[in-house]
C-alpha positions in Angstrom: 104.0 95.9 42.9 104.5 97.6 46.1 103.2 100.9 47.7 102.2 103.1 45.1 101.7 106.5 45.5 100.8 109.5 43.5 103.2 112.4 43.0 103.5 116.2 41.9 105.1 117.6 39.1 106.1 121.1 39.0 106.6 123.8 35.8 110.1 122.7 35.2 109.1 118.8 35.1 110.7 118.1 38.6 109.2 115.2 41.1 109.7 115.9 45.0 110.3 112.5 46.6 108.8 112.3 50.3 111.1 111.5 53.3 109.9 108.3 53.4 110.5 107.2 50.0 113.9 108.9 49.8 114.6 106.6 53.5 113.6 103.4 51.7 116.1 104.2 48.6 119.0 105.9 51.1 119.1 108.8 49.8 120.1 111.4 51.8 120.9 115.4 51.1 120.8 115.5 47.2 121.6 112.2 46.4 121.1 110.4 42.9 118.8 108.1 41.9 118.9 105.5 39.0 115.7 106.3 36.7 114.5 103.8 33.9 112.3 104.6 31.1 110.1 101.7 30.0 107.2 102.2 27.6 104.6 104.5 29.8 106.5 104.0 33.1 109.0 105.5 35.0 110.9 103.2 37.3 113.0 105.5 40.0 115.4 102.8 41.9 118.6 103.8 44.4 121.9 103.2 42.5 124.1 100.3 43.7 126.2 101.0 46.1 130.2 101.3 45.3 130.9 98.3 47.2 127.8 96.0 45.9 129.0 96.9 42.5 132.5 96.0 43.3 131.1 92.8 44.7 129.0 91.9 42.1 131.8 92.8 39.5 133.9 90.4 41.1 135.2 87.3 38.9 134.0 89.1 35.9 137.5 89.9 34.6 140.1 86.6 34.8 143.1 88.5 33.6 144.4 90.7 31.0 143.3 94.5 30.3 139.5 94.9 31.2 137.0 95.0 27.9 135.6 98.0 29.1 137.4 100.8 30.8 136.6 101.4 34.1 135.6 104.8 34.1 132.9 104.6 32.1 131.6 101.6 34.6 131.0 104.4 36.9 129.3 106.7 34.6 126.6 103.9 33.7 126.5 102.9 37.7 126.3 106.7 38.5 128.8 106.4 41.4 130.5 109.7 42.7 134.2 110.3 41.5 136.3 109.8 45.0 
């Protein structure tokens, strides 16, 4: 388990990130994060990239129309509509 640290939560439920942490996941401005919910824990993880994703994806599909359309592939993965 890495660094752990201890954060604030304010009245309406929100968690400030320091820089540092926000550095390490490249987030910059008012970026997104990926957040998973497991039991009593809360993972917060940097979404994949567009390109890693693309990468990853690749050789997935051999031909044909996709099984899933691709749209909702970017809601799950959280990537910005460009």
């Amino acid at each position: 388990m890495g660094n752990v640290k201890e954060l604030s939560v304010d009245d309406k439920g929100r968690l400030q990130l320091s820089k540092d942490i926000r550095k390490k996941l490249g987030i910059k401005g008012r970026g997104k994060v990926k957040v998973i919910v497991e039991d009593q824990e809360v993972i917060i993880t940097a979404p994949m990239p567009r390109e890693e994703f693309i990468e990853y994806m690749n050789g997935f599909i051999k031909g044909g129309k996709p099984p899933v359309d691709p749209l909702s592939l970017k809601k799950i993965w959280g990537q910005p509509k460009r």
